[in-house]
C-alpha positions in Angstrom: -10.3 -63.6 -56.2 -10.0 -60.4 -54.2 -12.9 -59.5 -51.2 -15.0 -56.5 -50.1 -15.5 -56.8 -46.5 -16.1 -54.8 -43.0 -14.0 -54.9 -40.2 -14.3 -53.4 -37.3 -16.9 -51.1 -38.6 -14.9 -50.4 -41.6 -14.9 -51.3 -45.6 -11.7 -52.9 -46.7 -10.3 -54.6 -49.9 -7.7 -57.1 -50.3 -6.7 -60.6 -52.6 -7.6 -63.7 -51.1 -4.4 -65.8 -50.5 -6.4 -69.1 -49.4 -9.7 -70.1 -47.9 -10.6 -72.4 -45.5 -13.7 -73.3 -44.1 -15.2 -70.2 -43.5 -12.4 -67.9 -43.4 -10.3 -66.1 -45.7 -6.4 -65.3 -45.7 -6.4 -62.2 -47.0 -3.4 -59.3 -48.3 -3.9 -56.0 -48.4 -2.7 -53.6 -50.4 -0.1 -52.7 -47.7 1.1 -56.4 -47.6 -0.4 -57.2 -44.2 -2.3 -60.1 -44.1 -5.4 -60.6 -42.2 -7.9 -63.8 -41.3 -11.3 -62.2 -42.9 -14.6 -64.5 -41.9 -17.3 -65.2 -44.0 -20.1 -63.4 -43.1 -18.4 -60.0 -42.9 -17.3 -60.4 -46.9 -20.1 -57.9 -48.5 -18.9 -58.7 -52.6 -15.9 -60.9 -54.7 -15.1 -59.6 -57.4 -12.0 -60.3 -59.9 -11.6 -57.0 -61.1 -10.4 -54.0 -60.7 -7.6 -54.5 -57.9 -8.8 -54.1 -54.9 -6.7 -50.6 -54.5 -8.8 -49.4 -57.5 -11.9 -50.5 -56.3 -11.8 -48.9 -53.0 -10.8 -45.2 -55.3 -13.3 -46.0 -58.0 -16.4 -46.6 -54.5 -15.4 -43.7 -53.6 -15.9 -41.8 -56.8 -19.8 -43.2 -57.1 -20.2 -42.4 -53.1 -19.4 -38.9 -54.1 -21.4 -38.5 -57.2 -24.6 -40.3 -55.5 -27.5 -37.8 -54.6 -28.7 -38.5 -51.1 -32.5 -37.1 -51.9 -32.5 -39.1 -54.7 -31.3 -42.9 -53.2 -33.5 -41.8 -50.3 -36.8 -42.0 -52.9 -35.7 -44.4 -55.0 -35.2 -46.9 -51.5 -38.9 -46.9 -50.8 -39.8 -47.3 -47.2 -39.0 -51.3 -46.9 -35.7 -52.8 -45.6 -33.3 -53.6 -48.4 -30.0 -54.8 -49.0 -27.2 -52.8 -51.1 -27.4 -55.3 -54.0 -30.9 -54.9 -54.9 -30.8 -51.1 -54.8 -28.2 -50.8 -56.8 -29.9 -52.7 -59.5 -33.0 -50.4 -59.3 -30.6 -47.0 -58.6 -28.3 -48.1 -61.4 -30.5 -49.5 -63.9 -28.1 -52.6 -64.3 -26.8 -54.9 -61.8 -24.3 -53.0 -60.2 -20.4 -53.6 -61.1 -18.5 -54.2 -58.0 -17.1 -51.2 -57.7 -20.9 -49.3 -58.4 -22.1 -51.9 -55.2 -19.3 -50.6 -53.5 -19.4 -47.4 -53.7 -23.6 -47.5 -53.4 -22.3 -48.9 -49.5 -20.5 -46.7 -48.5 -22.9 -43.7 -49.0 -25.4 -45.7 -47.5 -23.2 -46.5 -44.7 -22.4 -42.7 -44.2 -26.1 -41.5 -44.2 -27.2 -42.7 -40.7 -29.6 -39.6 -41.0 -31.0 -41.0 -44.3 -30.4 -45.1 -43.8 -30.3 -47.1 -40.9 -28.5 -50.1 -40.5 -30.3 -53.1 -40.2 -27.6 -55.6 -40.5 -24.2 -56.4 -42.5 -25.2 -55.0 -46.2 -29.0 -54.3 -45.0 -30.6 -50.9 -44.7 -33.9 -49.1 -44.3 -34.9 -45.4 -45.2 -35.7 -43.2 -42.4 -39.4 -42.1 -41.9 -39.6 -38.7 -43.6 -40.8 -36.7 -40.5 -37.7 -38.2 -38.6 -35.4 -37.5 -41.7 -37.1 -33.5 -41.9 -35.7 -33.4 -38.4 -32.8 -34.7 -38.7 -31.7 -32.4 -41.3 -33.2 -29.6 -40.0 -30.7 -30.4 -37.0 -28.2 -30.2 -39.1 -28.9 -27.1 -41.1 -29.5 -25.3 -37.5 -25.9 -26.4 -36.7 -24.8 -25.0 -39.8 -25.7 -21.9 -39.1 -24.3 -22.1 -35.0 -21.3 -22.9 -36.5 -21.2 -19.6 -38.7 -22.5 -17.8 -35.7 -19.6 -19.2 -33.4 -17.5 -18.4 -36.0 -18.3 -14.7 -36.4 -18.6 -14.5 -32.2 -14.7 -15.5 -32.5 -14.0 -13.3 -35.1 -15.4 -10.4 -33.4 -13.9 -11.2 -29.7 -10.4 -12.0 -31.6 -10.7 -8.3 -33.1 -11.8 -7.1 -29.7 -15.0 -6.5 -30.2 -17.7 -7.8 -27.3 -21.1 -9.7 -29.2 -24.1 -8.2 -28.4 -25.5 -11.8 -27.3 -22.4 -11.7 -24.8 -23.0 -8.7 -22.7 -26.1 -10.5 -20.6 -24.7 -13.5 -19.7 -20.4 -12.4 -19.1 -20.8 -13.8 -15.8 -21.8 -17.3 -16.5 -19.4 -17.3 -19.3 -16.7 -16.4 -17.2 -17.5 -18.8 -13.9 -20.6 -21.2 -14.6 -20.5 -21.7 -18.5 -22.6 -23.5 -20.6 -19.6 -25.3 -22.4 -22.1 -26.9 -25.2 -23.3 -23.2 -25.7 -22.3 -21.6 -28.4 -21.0 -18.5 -26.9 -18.6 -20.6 -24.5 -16.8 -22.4 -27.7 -16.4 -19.4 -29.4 -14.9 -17.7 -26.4 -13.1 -20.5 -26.2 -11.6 -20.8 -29.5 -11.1 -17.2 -29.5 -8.6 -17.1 -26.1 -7.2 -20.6 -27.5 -6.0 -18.4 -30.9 -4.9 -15.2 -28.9 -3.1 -17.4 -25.9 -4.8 -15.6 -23.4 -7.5 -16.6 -20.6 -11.4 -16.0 -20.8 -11.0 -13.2 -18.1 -8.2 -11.5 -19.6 -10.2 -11.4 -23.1 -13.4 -9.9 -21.4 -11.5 -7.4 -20.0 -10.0 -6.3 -23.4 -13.4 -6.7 -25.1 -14.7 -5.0 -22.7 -17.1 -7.4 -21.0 -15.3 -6.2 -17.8 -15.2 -3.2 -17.1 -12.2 -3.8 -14.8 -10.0 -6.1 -13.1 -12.2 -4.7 -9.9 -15.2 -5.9 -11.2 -13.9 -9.3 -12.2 -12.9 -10.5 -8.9 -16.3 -9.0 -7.6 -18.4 -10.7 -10.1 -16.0 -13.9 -9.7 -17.1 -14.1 -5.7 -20.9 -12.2 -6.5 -21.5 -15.5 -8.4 -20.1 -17.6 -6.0 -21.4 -16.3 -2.5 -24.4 -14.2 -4.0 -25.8 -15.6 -7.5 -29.2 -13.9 -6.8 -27.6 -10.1 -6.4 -27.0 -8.5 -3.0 -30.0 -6.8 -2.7 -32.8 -7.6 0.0 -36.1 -7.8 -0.2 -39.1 -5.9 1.1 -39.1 -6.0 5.0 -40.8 -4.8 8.1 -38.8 -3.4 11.0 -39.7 -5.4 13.8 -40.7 -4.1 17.0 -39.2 -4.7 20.2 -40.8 -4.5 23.7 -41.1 -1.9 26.1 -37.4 -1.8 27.5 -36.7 0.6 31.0 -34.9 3.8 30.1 -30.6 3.6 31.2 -29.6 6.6 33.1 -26.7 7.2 31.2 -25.1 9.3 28.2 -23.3 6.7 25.6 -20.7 7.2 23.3 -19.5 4.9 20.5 -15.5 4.9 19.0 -15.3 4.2 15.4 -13.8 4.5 12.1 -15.6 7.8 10.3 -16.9 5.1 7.7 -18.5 2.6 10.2 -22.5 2.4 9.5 -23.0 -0.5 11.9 -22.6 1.1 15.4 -22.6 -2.2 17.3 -20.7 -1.0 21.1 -21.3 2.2 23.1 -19.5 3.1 26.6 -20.7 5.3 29.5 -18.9 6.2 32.6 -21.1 6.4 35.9 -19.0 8.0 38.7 -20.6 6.5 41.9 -18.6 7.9 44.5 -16.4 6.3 47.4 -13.7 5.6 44.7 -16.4 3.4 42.4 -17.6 3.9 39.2 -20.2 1.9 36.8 -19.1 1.1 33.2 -21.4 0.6 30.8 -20.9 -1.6 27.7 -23.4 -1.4 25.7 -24.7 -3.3 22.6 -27.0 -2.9 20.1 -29.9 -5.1 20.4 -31.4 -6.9 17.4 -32.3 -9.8 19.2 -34.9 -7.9 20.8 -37.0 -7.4 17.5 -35.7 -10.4 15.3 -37.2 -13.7 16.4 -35.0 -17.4 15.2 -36.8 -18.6 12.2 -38.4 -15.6 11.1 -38.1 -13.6 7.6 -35.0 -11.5 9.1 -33.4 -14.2 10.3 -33.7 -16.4 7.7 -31.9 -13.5 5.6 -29.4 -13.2 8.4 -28.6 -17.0 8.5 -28.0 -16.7 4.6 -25.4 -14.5 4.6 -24.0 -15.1 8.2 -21.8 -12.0 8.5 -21.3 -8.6 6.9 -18.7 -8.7 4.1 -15.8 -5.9 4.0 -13.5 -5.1 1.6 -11.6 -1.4 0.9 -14.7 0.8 -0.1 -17.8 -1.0 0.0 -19.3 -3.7 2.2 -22.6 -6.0 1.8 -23.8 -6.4 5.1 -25.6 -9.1 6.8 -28.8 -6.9 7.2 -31.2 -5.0 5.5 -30.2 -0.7 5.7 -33.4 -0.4 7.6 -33.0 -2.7 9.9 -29.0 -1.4 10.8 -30.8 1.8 10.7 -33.7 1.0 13.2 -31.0 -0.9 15.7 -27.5 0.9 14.8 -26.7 2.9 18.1 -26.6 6.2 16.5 -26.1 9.7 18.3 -28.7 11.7 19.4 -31.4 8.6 19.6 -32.7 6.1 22.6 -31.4 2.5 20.9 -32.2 -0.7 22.6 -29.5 -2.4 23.8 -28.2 -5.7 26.4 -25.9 -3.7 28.3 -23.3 -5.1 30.6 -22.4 -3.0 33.7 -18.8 -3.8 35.7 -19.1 -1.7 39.1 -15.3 -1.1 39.7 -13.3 0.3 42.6 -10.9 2.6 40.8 -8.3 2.2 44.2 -7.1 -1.1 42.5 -9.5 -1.3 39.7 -11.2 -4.8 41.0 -14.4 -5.9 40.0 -17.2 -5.3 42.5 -19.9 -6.6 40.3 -21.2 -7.3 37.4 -25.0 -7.1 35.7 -26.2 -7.4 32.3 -29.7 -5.8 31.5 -31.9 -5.2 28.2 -32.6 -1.7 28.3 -33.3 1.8 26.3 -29.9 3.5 25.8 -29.7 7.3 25.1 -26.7 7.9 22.4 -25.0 10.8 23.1 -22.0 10.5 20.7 -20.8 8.5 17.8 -16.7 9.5 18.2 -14.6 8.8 15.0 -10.9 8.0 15.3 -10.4 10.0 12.6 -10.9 12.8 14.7 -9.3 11.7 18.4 -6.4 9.9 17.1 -4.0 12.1 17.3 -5.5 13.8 20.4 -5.8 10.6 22.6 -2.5 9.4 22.9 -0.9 7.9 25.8 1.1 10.7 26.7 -1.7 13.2 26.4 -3.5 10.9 28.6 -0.4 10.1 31.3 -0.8 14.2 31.4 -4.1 15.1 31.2 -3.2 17.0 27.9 -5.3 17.8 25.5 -9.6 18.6 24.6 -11.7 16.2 23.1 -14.6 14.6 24.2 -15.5 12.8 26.9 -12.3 13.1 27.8 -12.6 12.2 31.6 -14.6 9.2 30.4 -12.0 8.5 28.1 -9.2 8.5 30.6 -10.7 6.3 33.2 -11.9 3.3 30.3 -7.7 4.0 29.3 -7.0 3.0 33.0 -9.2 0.1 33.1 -8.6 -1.0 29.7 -4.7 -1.4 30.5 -5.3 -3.6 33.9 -7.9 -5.7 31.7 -4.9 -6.5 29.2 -2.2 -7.2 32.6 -4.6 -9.7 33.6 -5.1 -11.2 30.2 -1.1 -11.3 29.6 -0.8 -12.7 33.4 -3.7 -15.5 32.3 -2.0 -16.4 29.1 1.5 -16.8 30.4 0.1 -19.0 32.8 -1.3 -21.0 29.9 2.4 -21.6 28.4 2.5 -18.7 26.2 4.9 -16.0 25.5 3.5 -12.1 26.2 1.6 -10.8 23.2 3.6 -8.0 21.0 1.8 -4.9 20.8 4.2 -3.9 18.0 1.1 -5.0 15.0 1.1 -2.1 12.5 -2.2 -2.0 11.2 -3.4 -0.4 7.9 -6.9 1.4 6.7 -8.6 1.5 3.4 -10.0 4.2 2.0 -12.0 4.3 -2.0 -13.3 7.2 -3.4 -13.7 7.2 -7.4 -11.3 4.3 -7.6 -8.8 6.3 -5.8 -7.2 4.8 -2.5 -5.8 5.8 0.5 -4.0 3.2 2.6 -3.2 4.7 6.1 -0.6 3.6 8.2 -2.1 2.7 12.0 -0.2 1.1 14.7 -2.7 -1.5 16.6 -2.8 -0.8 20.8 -3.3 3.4 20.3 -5.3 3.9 23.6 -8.6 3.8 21.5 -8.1 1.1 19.9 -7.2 -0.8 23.3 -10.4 0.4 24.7 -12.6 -0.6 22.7 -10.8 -4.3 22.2 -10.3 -4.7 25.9 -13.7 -4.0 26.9 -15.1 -6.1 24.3 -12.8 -9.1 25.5 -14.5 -8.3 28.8 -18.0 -8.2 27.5 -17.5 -11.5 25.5 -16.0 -13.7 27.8 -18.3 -12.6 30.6 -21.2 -13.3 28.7 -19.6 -16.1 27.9 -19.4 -16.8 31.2 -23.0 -16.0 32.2 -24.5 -19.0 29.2 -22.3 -21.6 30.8 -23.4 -20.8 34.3 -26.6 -20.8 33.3 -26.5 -24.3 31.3 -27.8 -22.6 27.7 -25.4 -23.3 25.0 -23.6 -20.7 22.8 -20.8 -20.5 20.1 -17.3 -19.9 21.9 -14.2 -19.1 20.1 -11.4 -21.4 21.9 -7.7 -22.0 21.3 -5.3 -24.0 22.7 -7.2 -27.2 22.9 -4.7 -30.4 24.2 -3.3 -32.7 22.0 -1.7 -32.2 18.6 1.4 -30.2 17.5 1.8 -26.4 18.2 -0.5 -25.4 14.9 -3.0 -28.0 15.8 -3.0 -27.0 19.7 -3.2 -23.3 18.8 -5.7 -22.9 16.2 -8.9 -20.9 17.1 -11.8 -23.4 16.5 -15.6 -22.9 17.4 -17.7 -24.8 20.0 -20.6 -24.7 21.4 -19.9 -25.0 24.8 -17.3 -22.8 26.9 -13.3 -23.4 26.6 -10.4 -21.5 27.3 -9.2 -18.6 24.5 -5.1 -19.2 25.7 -4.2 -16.3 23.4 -6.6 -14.0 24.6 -6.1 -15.1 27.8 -9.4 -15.7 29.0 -11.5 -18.8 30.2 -13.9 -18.5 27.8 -15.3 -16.5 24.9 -18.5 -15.8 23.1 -18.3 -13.7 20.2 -21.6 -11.6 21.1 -21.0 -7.7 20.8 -21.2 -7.3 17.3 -24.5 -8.7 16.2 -25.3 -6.3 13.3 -22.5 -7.7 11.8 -22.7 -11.2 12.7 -24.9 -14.6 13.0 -23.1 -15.8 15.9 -23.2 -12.9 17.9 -26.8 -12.3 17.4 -27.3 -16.0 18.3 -25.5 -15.7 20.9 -27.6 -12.0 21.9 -30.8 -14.3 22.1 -29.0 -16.7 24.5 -27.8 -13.9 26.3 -31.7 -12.6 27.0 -32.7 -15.6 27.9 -30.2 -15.8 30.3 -31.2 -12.3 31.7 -35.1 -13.3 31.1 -35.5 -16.9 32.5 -32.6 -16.8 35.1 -32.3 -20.6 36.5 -35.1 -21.7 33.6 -32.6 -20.2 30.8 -32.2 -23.4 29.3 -35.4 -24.4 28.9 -36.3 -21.1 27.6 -33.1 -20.6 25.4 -33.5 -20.0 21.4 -31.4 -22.6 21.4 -31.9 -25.7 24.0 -29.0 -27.5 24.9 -28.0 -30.2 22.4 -30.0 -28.5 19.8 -28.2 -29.7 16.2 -29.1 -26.9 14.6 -27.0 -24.6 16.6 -24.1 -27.5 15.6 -25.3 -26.2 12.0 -24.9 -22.5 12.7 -21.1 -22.7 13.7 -20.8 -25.3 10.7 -22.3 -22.8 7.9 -20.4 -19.9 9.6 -16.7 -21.2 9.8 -17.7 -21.5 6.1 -19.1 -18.0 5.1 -16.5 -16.1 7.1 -13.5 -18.0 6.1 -14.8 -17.7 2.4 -15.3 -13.8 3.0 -11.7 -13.1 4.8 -10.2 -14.5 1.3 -12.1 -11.9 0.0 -11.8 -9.1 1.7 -7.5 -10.2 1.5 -8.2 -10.3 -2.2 -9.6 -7.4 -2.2 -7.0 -5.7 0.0 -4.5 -7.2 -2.2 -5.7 -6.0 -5.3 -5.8 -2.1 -3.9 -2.3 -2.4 -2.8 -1.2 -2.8 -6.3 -3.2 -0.2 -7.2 -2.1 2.0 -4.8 1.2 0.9 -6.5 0.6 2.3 -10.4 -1.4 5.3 -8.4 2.2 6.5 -6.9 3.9 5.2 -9.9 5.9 2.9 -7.4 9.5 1.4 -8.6 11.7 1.4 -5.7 10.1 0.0 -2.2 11.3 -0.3 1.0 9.7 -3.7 2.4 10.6 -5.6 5.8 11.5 -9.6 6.0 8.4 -11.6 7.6 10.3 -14.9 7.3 12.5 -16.6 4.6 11.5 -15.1 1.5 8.5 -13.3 2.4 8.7 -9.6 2.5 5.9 -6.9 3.6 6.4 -3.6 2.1 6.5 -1.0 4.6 3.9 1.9 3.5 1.0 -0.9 2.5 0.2 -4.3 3.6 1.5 -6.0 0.5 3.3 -9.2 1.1 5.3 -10.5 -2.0 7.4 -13.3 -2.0 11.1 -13.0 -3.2 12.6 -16.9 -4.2 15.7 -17.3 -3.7 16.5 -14.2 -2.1 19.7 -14.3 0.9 18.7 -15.5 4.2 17.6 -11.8 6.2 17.0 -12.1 10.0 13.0 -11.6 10.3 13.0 -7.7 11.1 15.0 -6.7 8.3 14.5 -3.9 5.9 15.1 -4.1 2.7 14.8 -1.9 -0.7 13.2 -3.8 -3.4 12.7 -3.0 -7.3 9.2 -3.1 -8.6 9.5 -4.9 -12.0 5.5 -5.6 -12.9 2.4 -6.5 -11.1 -0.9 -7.7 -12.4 -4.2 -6.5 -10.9 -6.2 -9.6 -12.9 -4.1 -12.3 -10.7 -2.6 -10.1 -7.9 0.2 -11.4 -9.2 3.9 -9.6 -8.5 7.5 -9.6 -9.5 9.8 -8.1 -7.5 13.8 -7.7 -7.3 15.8 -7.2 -4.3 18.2 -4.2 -4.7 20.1 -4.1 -1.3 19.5 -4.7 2.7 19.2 -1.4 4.5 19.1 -2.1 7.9 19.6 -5.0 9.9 16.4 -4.4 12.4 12.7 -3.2 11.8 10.7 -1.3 15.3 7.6 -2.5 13.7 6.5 -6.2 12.6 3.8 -8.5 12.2 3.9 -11.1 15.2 5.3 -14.3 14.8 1.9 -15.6 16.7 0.0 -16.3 13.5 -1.9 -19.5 13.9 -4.2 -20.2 11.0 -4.3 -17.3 9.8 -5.3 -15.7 12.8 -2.7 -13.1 14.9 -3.4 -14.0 18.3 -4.0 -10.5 19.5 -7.1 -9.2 21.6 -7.6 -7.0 18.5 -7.8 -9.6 16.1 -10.5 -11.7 18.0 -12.4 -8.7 19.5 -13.2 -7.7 15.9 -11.1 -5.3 15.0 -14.1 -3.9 12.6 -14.4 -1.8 15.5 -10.8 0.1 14.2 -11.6 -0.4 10.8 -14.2 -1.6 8.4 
């Protein structure tokens, strides 16, 4: 006797070897022997074999029409026996039974189970469905199959173009579009980004890592919508004649200077702000936009700032106009350059000048200025911010080595951006020209005294500390935000406030508002404040910006990264000349590229080397070098070893050095 039976949700055959009870030793056709139960046998039969029966079902499951069984079943439950007699017109032969289960078993859409052997036709609106459902995957599947066809042949889909982004960063993977992408990269060995870019759903490597952090950081676009430029009260009129130092391609004119010469060996130095705190109020539409972004983002060529245009334009301290402005004044007595005193007002400030480093650079240099040399500009102004500027820095270095730390190298090379048609210009700049220092010392100044000024006054603000106790030398020297005032070791000072650039950023404009209250409420500050003391919400604010401006500095370094090896196929590079940062990481020497070299010899940090290009990739900023030879044993000009978190812990670096270069 041989046995037709499920197991495991599968039809088997096999010759019963013995029976007891209710179970069944049975062989299969393989010679493995298995304990069958009764109630999952389905037919006995003695003939054919149970190898030929299982061939022969098969050959009536084939030849059985589905739209046919499905009419002839009726709309009650049955079991496989008694349609066969009715399909077949006989009682069905074991093998006919057979092979009537198994198409029934494989038509879930037509027949559902009801139990072992028992079936019922599906309702015809549920089976329309159901094979409609079908049918429209059919035809997806011809569609995805054409999409890859076209993508493999390098051809972009029309039905592609309008949704590239999501493809490439947020797909739909059930969507048909993603699979056949999918299949298509999985054929040509190549990645989703590097296909779009041959197919040309990228325009360029550019654009990929643009659209790549667009998506990320701004999924709704960077534009703004519709505002009204506040206004700000009636603010008393400076009586001075302010000039701002910047890069020619700064739009954001955040800091101005004036010089007030008020005789018996004093002068008054103005530092000067622009003041968007006076016109955007916390919690209103400007600020919630502000809050969004949390700071301007820069990279070689283009920026997305924090702001509206009109609102930069109504506030930006721009020549030739009255801007408002929380100015801090430092009366100084230039016999010894002490401090006399210090006042911070809100006020109207007439903009006489917008200078441009591009244009005093090379006239404002420390020996031109050691010898009066030279025409340009304010140029008396110039000389005596120079002179106060360097005693600033003396007393920062004299603050910080009494913190524990070594003097801070001025030896930095720094590097500018410049994109025009997809064409760059990276410009060498060595950080601590006499501009540069100006404008970072007097920033320092300005922060850490208004730093100074919230904590005396018991409002909160959001302070930029390092060298907290405890921990190793990473963990002790990392620059962390706080709410309340801490010592800056690097810097040197007692405390600091980012607050002088609040165009550009959400602290700094928080900070602004704490600032006026200060100036406003005096002795009531705190209970006046924007933000009270122990207000969460400012605990927020330094939360959601760590985040946003961490998150856009490995951007803009992407972005950097990525023109550097353009710069490289622009001059047609090969053969470098690159100086050891440590072990095997070089800078090269003309851009800030850093590449690292495996397994190259151990070079003293300082030394110069020639390297051999062999390829680069501007998709994942990826690149392969070769050292050729060592050239010198010493480099004038390095990076210093002070970098804690990413963060060089210069007065340039923590002053914003935006200010030198956007």
């Amino acid at each position: 006797m041989n046995l037709f039976f499920e197991e495991s949700g599968d039809f088997k055959a096999g010759a019963v070897l013995s029976q007891q009870g209710e179970a069944y030793q049975v062989e299969m056709q393989s010679g493995k022997r298995t304990k069958v139960k009764a109630r999952d046998v389905l037919l006995q039969f003695s003939s054919p074999d149970p190898a030929q029966l299982l061939v022969d079902a098969k050959a009536i499951a084939d030849d059985i029409d589905l739209d046919f069984l499905w009419e002839v079943a009726g709309q009650e439950e049955f079991g496989f026996a008694e349609l066969g007699t009715e399909y077949f017109g006989h009682d069905p032969k074991p093998h006919e039974a057979a092979g009537l289960l198994l198409r029934l078993h494989n038509a879930p859409i037509y027949f559902y189970k009801k139990g072992k052997g028992r079936y019922k036709a599906a309702p015809e609106d549920s089976l329309k469905a159901a094979l409609a459902g079908i049918e429209k995957k059919k035809q997806q599947a011809l569609v995805q199959a054409q999409y890859a066809e076209e993508l493999k042949a390098g051809r972009l889909p029309d039905s592609f173009r309008p949704i590239v982004m999501q493809l490439l960063f947020k797909p739909d993977k059930n969507g048909i579009e993603y699979k056949a992408l999918e299949a298509a990269c999985a054929e040509l060995q190549t990645t989703p980004q590097r296909l779009m870019l041959a197919t040309g759903g990228i325009a360029s490597a550019k654009q990929l890592h643009m659209m790549r952090f667009l998506q990320e950081y701004f999924p709704k676009g960077t534009g703004f919508p519709g505002i009204a430029i506040p206004q700000t009260p009636q603010l008393p009129m400076a009586q001075v004649q302010a000039f701002s130092i910047d890069d020619v391609t700064t739009t954001e004119i955040d800091d101005a200077f004036s010089v007030t010469e008020l005789g018996d060996g004093k002068i008054r130095v103005g530092i000067h702000i622009a003041a968007p705190g006076l016109g955007i109020h916390r919690g209103d539409a400007i600020d919630a936009i502000a809050r969004q972004r949390m700071s301007t983002v820069y990279m070689p060529g283009d920026k997305i700032t924090m702001l509206p245009d009109e609102l930069v334009d109504a506030f930006t301290l721009a020549e030739g106009r009255t801007c408002p402005a929380l100015s801090l004044y430092a009366t100084l007595n230039t016999s010894d350059w002490t401090i006399v005193s210090t006042e911070t007002r809100a006020e109207a400030v007439p903009i006489a000048a917008n200078l441009r480093h591009n244009d005093l650079d090379a006239l404002v240099t420390e020996e031109n200025l050691a010898a009066g040399a030279g025409e340009y500009p304010y140029k008396s102004d110039i000389a005596l911010l120079w002179q106060w500027a360097q005693v600033l820095e003396q007393g920062r270095m004299a603050k910080r080595e009494s913190f524990g730390l070594k003097p801070e190298q001025n030896n930095r090379v720094d590097f500018n951006f410049y994109v025009e048609d997809d064409i760059v210009s990276i410009v060498r700049r060595k950080r601590g020209a006499p501009l540069d220092k100006i404008v970072a010392e007097l920033m320092i100044f300005a922060n850490s005294t208004w730093g100074k000024l919230m904590h005396d006054h018991g409002v909160p603000g959001i302070y930029r500390t390092q060298g907290a106790s405890g921990g190793g030398w990473a963990a002790k020297m990392q620059v962390r935000m706080l709410t309340h005032a801490a010592p800056h070791q690097g810097l040197g000072v007692d405390q600091y406030a980012w607050s002088t650039s609040p165009l550009r950023r959400y602290t700094d404009l928080v900070n602004q508002w704490q600032i006026l209250s200060c100036v406003e409420h005096g002795v009531t500050a705190p209970l006046a404040a924007t933000f009270k003391p122990k207000d969460a919400d400012l605990f927020a604010v330094v939360s959601a910006f760590d985040a946003a401006y961490g998150a856009y500095a490995d951007f803009q370094n992407n972005m950097e990264r990525f023109w550097c090896l353009r710069w490289l196929s622009q001059e047609n590079a090969k053969h470098v000349d690159a100086v050891v940062l440590k072990d095997e990481v070089l800078r090269l020497v003309d851009i800030p590229l850093i590449i690292r070299l495996p397994g190259m010899p151990q070079a003293a940090r300082g030394t110069q080397v020639k390297l051999d290009l062999i390829r680069w990739d501007e998709v994942d900023l990826h690149i392969e070098a070769r050292l050729i030879e060592l050239t010198s044993a010493a480099a004038p000009e390095v990076e210093s070893t002070e970098t804690i978190d990413g963060e060089i812990a210069t007065s340039e670096t923590e002053a914003g050095a935006e200010s030198v270069s956007e």
